[in-house]
Residue frames as a rotation matrix with the C-alpha (Angstrom) as fourth column:
UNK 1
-0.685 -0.122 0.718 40.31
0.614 0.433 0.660 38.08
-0.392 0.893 -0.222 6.29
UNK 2
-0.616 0.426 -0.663 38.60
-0.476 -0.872 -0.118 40.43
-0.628 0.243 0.739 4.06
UNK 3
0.275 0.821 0.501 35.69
-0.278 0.567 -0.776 39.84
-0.920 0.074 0.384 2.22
UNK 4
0.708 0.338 -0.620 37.10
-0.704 0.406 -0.583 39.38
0.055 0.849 0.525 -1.25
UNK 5
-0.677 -0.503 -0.537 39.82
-0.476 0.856 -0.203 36.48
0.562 0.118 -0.819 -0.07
UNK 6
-0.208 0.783 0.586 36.60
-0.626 0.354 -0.695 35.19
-0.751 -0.512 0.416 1.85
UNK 7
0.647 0.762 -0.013 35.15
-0.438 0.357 -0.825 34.75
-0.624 0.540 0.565 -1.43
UNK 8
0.290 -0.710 -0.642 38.06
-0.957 -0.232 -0.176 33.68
-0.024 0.665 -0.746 -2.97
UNK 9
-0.628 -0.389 0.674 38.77
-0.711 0.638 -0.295 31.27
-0.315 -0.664 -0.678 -0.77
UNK 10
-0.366 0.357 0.860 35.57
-0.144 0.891 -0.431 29.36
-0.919 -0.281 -0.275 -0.85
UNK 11
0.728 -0.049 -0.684 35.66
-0.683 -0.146 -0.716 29.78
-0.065 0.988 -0.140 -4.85
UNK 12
-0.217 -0.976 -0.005 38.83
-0.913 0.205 -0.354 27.54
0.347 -0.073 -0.935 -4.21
UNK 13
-0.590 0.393 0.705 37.16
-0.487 0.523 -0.699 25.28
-0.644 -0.756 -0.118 -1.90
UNK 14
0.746 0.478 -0.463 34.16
-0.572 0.104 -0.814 24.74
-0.341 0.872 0.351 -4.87
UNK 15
0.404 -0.102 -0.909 36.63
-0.843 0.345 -0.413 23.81
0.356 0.933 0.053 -7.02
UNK 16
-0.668 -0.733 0.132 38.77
-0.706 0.567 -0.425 21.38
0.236 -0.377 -0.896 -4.83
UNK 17
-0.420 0.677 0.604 35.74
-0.678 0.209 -0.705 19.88
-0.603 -0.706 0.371 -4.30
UNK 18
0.447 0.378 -0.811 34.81
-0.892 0.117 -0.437 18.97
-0.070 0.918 0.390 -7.80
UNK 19
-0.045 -0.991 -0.123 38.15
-0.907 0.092 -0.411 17.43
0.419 0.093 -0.903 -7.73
UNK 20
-0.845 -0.355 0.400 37.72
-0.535 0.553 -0.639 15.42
0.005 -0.754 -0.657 -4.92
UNK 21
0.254 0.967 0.001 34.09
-0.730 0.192 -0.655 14.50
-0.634 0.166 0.755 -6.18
UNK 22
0.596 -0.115 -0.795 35.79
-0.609 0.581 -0.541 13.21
0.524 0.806 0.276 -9.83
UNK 23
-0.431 -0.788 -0.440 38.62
-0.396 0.603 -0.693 10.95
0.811 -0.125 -0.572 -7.99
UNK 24
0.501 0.640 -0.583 35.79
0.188 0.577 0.795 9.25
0.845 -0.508 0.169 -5.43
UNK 25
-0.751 -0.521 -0.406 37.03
0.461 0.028 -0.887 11.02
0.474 -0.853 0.219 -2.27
UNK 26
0.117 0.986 0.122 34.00
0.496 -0.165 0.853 10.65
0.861 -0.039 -0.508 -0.93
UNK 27
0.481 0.233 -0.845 34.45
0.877 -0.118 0.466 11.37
0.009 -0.965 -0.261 3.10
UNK 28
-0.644 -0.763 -0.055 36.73
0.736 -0.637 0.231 14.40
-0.211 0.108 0.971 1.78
UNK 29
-0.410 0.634 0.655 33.74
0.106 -0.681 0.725 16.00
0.906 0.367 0.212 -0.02
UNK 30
0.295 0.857 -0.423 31.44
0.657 0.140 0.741 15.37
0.694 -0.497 -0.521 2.75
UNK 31
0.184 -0.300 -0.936 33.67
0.970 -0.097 0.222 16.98
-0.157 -0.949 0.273 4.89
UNK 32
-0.791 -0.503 -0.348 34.45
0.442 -0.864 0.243 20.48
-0.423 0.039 0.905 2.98
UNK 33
-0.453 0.728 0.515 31.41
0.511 -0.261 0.819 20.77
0.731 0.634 -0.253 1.73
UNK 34
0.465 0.648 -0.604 30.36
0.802 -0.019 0.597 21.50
0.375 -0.761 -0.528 5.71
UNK 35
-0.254 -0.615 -0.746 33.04
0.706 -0.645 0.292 23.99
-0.661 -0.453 0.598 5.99
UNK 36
-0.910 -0.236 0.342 31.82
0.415 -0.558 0.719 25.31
0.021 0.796 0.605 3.34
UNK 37
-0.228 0.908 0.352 28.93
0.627 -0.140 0.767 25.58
0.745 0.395 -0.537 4.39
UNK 38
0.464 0.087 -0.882 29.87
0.846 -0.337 0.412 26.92
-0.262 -0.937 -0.230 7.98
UNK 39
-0.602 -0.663 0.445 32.13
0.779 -0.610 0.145 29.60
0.175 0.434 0.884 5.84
UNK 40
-0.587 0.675 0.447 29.11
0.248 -0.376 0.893 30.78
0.771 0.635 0.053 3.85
UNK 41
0.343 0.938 -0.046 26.72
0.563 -0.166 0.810 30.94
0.752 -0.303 -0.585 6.49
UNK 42
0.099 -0.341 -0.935 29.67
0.755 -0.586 0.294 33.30
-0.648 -0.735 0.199 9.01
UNK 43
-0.777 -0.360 -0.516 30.44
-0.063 -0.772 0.633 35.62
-0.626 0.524 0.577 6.06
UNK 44
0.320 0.696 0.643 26.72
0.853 0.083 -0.515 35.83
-0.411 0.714 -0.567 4.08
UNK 45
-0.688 -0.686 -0.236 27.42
0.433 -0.649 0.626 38.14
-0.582 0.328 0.744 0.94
């Protein structure tokens, strides 16, 4: 994966999140937020 569908991706991610923030899917956030955070912290930009 190259770096700009990296970022592209977890620009995507972000937003599904929001999403999944407004419609109380709580254990959903909790969970992509950590991928999101394991993304971010294998690809730092």
């Amino acid at each position: 994966m190259n770096e700009r569908s990296n970022s592209e991706t977890m620009e995507q991610m972000n937003k599904a999140i929001q999403i999944m923030k407004e419609c109380g899917a709580d254990s959903w956030v909790e969970r992509y937020e950590k991928e999101l955070v394991e993304m971010s912290q294998q690809n730092p930009q």
